[in-house]
C-alpha positions in Angstrom: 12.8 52.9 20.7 10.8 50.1 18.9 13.6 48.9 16.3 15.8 48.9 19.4 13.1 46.7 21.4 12.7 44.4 17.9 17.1 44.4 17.4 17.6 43.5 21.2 14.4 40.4 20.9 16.2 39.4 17.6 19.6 39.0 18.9 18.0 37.0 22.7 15.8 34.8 20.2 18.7 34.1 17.9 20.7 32.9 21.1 18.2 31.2 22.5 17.5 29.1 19.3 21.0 28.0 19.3 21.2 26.7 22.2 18.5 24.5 20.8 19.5 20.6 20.1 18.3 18.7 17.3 19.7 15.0 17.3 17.8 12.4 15.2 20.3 9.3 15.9 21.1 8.7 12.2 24.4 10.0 12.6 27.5 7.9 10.9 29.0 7.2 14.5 25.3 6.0 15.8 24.3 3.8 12.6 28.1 2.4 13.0 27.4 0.2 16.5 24.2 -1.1 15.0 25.7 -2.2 11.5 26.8 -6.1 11.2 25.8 -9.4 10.8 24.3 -9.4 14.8 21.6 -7.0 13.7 20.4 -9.1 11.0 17.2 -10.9 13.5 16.7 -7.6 14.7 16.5 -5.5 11.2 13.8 -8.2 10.9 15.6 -10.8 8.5 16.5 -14.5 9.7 20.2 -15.5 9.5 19.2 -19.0 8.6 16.9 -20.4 5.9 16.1 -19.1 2.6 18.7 -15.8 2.2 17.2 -13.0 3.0 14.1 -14.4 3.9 12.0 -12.8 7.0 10.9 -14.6 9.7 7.7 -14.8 11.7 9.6 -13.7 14.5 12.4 -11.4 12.8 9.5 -9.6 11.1 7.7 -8.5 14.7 10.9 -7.6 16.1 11.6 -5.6 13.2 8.2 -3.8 13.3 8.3 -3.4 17.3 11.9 -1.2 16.4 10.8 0.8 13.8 7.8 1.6 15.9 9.8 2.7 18.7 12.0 4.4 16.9 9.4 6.7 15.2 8.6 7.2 18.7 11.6 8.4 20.3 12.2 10.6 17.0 8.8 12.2 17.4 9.5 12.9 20.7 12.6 14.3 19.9 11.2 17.0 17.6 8.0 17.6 19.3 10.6 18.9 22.3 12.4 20.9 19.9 9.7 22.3 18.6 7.8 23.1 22.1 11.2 25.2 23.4 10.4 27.1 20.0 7.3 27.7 20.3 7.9 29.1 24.1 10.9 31.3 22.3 8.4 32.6 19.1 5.9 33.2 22.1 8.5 35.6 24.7 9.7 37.2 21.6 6.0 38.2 20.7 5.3 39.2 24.5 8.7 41.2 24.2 7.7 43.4 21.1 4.5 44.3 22.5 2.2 42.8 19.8 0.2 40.1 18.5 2.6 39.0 15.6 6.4 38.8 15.5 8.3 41.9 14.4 9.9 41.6 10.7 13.5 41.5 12.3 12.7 38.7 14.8 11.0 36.8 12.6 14.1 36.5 10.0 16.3 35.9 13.0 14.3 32.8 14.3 14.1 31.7 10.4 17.7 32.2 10.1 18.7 30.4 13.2 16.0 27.6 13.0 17.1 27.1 9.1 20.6 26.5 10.4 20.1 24.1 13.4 17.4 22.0 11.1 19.4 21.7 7.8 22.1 20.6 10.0 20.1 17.8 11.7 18.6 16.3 8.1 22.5 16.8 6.7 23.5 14.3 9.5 21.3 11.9 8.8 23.2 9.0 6.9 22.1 6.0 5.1 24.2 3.8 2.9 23.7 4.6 -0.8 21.7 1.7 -2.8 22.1 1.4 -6.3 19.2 2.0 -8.5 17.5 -1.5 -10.0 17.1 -0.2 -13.2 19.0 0.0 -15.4 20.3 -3.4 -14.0 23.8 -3.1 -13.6 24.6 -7.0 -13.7 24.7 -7.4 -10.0 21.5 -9.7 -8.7 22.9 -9.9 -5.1 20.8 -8.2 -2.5 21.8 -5.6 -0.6 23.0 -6.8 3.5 20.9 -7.0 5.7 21.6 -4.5 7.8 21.0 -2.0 4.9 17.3 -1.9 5.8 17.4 -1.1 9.1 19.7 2.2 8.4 17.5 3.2 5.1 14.4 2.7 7.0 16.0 4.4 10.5 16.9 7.5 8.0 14.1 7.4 6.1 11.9 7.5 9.1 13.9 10.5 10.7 13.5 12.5 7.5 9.9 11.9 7.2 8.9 13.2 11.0 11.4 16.1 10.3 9.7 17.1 7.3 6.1 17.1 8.7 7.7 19.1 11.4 8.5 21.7 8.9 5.7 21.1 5.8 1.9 21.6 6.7 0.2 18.6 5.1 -2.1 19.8 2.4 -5.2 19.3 4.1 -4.3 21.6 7.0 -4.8 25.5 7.0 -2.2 27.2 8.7 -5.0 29.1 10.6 -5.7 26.5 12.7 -3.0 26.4 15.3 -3.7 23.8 17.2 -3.4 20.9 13.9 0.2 22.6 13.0 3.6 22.9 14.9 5.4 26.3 15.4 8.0 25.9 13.2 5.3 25.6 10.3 3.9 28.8 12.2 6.8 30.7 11.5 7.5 29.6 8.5 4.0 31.0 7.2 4.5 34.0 8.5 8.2 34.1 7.1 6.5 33.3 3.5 3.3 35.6 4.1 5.1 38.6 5.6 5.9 40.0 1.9 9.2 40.5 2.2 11.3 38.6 -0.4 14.5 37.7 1.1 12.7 36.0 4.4 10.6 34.0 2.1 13.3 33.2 0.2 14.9 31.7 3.4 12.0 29.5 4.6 11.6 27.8 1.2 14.9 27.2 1.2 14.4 25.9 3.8 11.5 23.3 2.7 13.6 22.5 -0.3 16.3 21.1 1.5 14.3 19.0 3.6 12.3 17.7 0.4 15.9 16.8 -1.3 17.6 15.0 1.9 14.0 13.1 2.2 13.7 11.9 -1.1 16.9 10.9 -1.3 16.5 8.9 1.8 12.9 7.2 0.7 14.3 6.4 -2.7 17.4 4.5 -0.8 14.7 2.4 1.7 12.0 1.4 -1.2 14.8 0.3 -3.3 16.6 -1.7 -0.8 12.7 -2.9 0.3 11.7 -4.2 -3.0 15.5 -5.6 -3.6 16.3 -7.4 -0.3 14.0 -10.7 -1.0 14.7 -12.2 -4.2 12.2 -11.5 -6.4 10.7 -14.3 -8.6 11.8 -15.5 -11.7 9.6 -14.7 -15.3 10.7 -18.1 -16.7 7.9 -19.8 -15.4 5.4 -17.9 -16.6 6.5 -18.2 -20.4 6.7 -22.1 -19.7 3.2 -22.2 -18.9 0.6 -23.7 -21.4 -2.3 -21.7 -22.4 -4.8 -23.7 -20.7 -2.7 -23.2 -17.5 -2.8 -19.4 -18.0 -6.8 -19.2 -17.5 -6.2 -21.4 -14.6 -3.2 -19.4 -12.4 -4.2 -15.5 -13.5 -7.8 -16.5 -12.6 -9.1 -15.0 -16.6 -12.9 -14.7 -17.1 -14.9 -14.4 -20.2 -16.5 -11.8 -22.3 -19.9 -12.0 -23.2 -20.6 -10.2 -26.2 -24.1 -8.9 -28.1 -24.7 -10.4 -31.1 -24.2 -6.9 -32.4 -20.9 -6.5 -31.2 -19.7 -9.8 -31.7 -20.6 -9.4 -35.9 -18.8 -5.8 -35.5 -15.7 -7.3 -33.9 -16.0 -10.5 -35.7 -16.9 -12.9 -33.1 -18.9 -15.4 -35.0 -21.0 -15.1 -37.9 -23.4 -12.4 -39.0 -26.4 -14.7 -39.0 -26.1 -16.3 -35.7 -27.5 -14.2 -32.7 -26.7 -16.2 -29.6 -23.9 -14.3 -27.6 -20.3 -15.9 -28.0 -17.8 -15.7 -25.1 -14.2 -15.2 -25.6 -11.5 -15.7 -22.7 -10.2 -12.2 -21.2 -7.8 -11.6 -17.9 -9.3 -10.1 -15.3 -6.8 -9.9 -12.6 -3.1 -9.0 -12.0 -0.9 -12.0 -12.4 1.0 -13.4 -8.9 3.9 -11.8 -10.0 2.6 -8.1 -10.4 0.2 -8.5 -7.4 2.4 -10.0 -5.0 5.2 -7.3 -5.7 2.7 -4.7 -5.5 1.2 -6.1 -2.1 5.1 -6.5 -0.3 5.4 -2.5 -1.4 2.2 -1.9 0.5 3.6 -4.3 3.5 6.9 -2.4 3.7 5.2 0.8 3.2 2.9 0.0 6.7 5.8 -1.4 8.1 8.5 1.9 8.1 5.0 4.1 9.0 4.5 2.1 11.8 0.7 1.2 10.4 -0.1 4.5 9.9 -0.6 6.6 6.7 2.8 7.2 4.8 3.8 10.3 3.7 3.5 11.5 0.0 7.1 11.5 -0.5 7.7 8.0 0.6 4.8 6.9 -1.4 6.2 8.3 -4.6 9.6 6.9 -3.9 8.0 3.6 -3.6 6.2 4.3 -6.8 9.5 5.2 -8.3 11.4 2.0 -7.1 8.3 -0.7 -8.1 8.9 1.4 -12.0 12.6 0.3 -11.9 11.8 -3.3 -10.7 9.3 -3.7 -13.7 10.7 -2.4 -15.8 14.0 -4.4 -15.0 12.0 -7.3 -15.5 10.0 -6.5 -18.3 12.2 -4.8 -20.5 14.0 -7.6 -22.0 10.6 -9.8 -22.6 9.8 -6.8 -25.6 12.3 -8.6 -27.9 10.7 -11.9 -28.0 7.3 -10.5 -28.9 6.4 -11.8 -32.2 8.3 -14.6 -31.4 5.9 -15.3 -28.9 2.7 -14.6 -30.7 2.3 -18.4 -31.5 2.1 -20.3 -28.5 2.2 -17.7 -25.9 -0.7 -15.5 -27.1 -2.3 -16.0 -23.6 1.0 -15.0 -21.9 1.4 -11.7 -23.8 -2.3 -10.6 -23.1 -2.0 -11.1 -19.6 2.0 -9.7 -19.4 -0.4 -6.2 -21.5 -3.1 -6.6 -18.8 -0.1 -6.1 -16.3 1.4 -3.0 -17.8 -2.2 -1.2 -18.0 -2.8 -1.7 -13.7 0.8 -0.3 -13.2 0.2 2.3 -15.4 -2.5 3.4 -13.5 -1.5 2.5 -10.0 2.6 3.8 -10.1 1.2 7.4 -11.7 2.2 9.9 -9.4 1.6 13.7 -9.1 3.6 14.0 -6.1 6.7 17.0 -7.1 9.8 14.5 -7.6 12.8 14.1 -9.2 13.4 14.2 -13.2 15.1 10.5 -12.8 11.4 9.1 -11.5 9.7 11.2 -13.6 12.3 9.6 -16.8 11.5 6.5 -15.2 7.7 6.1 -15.7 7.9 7.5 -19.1 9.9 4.6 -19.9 7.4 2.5 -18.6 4.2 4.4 -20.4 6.7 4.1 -23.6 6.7 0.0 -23.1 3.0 -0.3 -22.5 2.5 1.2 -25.5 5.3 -0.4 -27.7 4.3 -3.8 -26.3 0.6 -3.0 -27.0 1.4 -2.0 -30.8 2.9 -5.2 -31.2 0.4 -7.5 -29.6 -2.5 -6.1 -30.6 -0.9 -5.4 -34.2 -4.7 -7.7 -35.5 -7.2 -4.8 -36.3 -9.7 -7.6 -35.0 -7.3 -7.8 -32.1 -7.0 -4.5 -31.1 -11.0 -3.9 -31.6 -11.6 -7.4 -29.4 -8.9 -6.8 -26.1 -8.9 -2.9 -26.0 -12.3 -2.4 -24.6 -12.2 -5.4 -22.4 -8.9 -4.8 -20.7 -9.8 -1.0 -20.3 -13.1 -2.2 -18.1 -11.2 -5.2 -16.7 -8.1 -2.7 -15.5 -11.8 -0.9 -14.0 -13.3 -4.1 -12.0 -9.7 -4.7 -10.9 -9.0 -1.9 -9.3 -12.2 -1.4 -7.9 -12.0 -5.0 -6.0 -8.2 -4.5 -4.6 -7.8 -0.8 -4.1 -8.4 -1.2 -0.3 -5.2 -3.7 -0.5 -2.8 -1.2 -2.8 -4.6 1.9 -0.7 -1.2 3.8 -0.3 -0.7 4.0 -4.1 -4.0 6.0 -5.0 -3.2 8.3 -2.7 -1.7 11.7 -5.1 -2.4 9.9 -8.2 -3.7 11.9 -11.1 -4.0 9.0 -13.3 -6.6 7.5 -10.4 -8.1 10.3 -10.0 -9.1 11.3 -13.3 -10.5 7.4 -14.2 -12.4 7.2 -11.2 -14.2 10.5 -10.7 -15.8 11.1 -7.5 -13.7 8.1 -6.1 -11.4 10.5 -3.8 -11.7 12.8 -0.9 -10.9 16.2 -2.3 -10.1 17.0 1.1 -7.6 14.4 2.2 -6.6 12.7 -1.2 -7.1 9.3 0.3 -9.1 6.6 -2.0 -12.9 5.9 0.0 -12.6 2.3 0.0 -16.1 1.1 -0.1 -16.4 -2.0 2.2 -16.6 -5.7 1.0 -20.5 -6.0 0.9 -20.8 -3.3 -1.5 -18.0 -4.6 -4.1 -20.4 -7.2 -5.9 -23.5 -4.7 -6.1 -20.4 -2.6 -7.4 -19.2 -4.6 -10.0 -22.8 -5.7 -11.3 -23.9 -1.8 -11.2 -20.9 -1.1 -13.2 -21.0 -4.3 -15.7 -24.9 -3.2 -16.3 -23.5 0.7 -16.8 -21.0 -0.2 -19.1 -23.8 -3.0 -21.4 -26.3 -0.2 -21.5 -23.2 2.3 -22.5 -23.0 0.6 -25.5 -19.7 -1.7 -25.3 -21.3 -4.5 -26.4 -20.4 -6.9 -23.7 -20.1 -8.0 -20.0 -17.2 -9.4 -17.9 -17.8 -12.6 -16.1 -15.4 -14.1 -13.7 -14.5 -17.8 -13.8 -16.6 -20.0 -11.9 -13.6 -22.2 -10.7 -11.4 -19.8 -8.3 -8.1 -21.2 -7.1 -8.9 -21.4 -3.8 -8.4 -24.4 -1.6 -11.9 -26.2 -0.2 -11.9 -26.4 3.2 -14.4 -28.9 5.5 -17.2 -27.1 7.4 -15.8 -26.0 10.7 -18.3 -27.4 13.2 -19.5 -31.2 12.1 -23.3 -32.1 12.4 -24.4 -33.7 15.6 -25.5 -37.7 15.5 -29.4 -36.1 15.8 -32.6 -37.5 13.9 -34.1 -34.7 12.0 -37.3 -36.3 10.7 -40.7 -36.3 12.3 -39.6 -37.8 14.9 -37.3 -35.0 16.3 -40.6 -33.1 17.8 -42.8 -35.8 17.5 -43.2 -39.5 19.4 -39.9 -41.3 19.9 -39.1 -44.5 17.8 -37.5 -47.7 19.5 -34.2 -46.9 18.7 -34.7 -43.4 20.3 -36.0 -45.0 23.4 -32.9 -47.3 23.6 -31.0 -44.5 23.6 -32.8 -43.0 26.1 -33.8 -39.6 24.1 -36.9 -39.7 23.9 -39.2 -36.0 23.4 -40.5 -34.6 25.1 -39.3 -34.6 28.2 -40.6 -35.2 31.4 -37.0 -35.3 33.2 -36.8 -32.6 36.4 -33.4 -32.5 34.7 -35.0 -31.3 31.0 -33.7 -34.7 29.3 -35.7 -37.4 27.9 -35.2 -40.7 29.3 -36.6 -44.1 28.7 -38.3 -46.0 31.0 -35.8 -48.4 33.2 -32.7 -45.7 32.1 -30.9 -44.3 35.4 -31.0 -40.3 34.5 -27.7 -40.0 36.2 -26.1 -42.0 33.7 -28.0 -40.4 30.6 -26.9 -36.6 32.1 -23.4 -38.4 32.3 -23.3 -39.7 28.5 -24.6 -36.2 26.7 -21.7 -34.4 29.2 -19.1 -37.1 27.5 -21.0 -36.2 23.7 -20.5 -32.1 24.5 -17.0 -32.5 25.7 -15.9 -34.2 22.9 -18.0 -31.8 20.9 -15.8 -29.5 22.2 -12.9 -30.9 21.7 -13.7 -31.3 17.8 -14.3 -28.1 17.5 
């Protein structure tokens, strides 16, 4: 009687999942209406000015749609998967137990598997081409190739999460998880082979449809504002170098300095040698649009560790794109551009460190970072060829690539987030729990840096990193100017004559609390300081 209770619930849940839709909107014949060049203000790029350029404007209206499109998508599988959670529940009431019958169970997978690997199938996006290796073609991609990679890659993301418990969350809370993650637990948990065979499968093709998808949107993110040129960089002097990468100094012990050969072995006065501290523009600002795109498509929320590593994967290609050719002109370079190469080797440690990844993905991103650890360390064998070199810049850069990202992890946040390269540097500087980076807040990040300068003197590396005094910021004028008030002993004390021709004299013996002369009308005095605080105001 049972098995013909459990075959009869299995075939009514397997018709009732059926008849289950599951439309994201990222069909070819949806994306088709929105694709041309009338989309381009509202995929958040302006039609006129520089080409490809966002605008003010373009940029909010291209937030304000992705936001509610990750709305109405969320909505739309938070729907889907309530009428399956009210199926998985009647089929449980139906069997007489707490738990779902073997055979219901691998119906519901089987049916769910089929109506959700549907759904992410019709998903479509425009295939991008990847940025490295270049294939000759500088041109960025249209405009309205955003808005579909980003539309997809969105749609992807929300179905995945629908399916994939986030890390962090035990499936024994039921309340944090959706029902389809339900049932897929108990699909993989139940023991039997061919059911958990069914819900991975399942897993995996969301995974692969996803990271195609992300891979698509961070390379046509990074590649639809033209990126600047390296030219300028090598045509800067040395002197200019300290100046636009914001370098520092090193202050070495006397010890040190005689071990490394900074000055001689009889003076014992500490000798400072020019360092860089900080990311060039270039790296940083590349950096920072990933981290703008990446809040962007998430709608300011936290990004998923897929779309993370795809945007790891992509910021490798453009890098490397750009700093693959500048290998060849190394010891050409050595002469006059000494300052240029240290810097360009200060650049290749931070994205070493910050593009790691330990998210699962695909060989081709995994190929691609190798090929960028394999430059570091080419470029670094080539620079620092000097044995007095190598022993000078090594330890510095390693504690400057510290300081560095100390100071701006709260701005590149997203990328330590499932890094393993972060994680092991910078023990006790992640949540075991969530894997996000504790970002300590801006008062602490001076008595940070001194604690850690002081750490690393007493540790025996022989100096300590100073920043320049002169930082390229622009001087501004005090925002409220000083009012036309004596401030001497006079201010509390008796008035002078040029105070009582003014009629402010102290103290005051005004009903209306303001000093007046003798033979001044108060009414005209109240008059002139309300003139004197409305254009007070008006200054301010």
């Amino acid at each position: 009687v049972l098995m013909v209770i459990d075959r009869a619930s299995a075939e009514v849940a397997k018709e009732r999942v059926s008849g289950l839709n599951l439309d994201l909107e990222c069909s070819a014949s949806s994306t088709s209406s929105s694709t041309g060049d009338e989309d381009g203000v509202g995929a958040g790029f302006s039609v006129s000015g520089r080409p490809g350029g966002p605008t003010e404007d373009s940029e909010q209206q291209f937030c304000e749609a992705i936001r509610e499109f990750r709305t109405s998508t969320l909505h739309r599988v938070q729907t889907f998967d309530h009428h399956l959670g009210e199926i998985v529940s009647d089929s449980e009431v139906a069997s007489g137990s707490s738990s779902l019958p073997l055979r219901v169970a691998s119906a519901l997978v089987e049916s769910v598997s089929s109506i959700v690997s549907k759904a992410a199938g019709e998903v479509h996006f425009p295939a991008v081409s990847p940025i490295w290796p270049s294939t000759g073609s500088t041109a960025p991609p249209p405009r309205s190739t955003l808005r579909q990679t980003a539309r997809a890659a969105i749609a992807l993301e929300v179905l995945t999460s629908l399916a994939e418990a986030p890390p962090n969350i035990s499936a024994s809370t039921p309340e944090a998880t959706t029902k389809l993650q339900q049932l897929l637990k108990v699909a993989t948990s139940s023991g039997d082979s061919q059911l958990g065979s069914k819900a991975q499968e399942l897993l995996d093709t969301l995974r692969r449809h996803s990271d195609m998808a992300f891979l698509a949107w961070a390379r046509c993110a990074l590649s639809i504002e033209a990126s600047p040129t390296r030219e300028t960089f090598w045509n800067l002097t040395e002197e200019e170098v300290l100046a636009v990468c914001s370098w520092g100094t090193a202050a070495f012990s006397s010890g040190k300095a005689a071990s490394v050969g900074v000055g001689s072995t009889g003076n014992k006065e500490e000798r400072a040698v020019s360092v860089p501290l900080q990311a060039s523009p270039y790296v940083f600002e590349r950096l920072a649009l990933a981290t703008r795109r990446l809040r962007q498509v998430s709608a300011g929320g936290l990004a998923s560790a897929g779309l993370i590593a795809a945007t790891k994967a992509a910021l490798t290609e453009s890098f490397l794109c750009a700093f693959d050719p500048e290998t060849k002109a190394i010891q050409s370079r050595k002469k006059t551009c000494m300052n240029q190469l240290l810097q360009w080797l200060f650049d290749l440690h931070i994205l070493r460190l910050v593009l790691s990844s330990s998210h699962p993905t695909e060989a081709a991103s995994k190929e691609t970072y190798n090929e960028l650890r394999t430059l570091q360390d080419k470029a670094e064998a080539e620079i620092l060829s000097d044995p007095v070199d190598r022993l000078l810049y090594q330890p510095v850069m390693k504690t400057g690539v510290r300081n560095q990202i100390q100071s701006v992890k709260l701005v590149w946040a997203p990328f330590f987030t499932d890094n393993s390269l972060y994680s092991f540097q910078f023990k006790g500087q992640g949540d075991s729990a969530s894997g996000m980076a504790e970002t300590p807040s801006s008062s602490t990040f001076s008595a940070l840096r001194a604690a850690t300068s002081a750490s690393e003197l007493a540790a025996g590396d022989g100096f300590q990193l100073q920043p320049s005094k002169q930082q390229p910021f622009r001087q501004v004028q005090s925002r409220f100017p000083l009012l036309p008030v004596a401030m001497g002993a006079s201010a509390m004390g008796s008035p002078t004559a040029s105070d009582s021709q003014r009629g402010s004299s102290y103290p005051s013996t005004s009903p209306m609390g303001f000093g007046t002369a003798p033979g001044v009308n108060p009414d005209r005095a109240v008059a002139a300081a309300a003139a004197a605080a409305s254009s007070l105001a008006q200054q301010v």
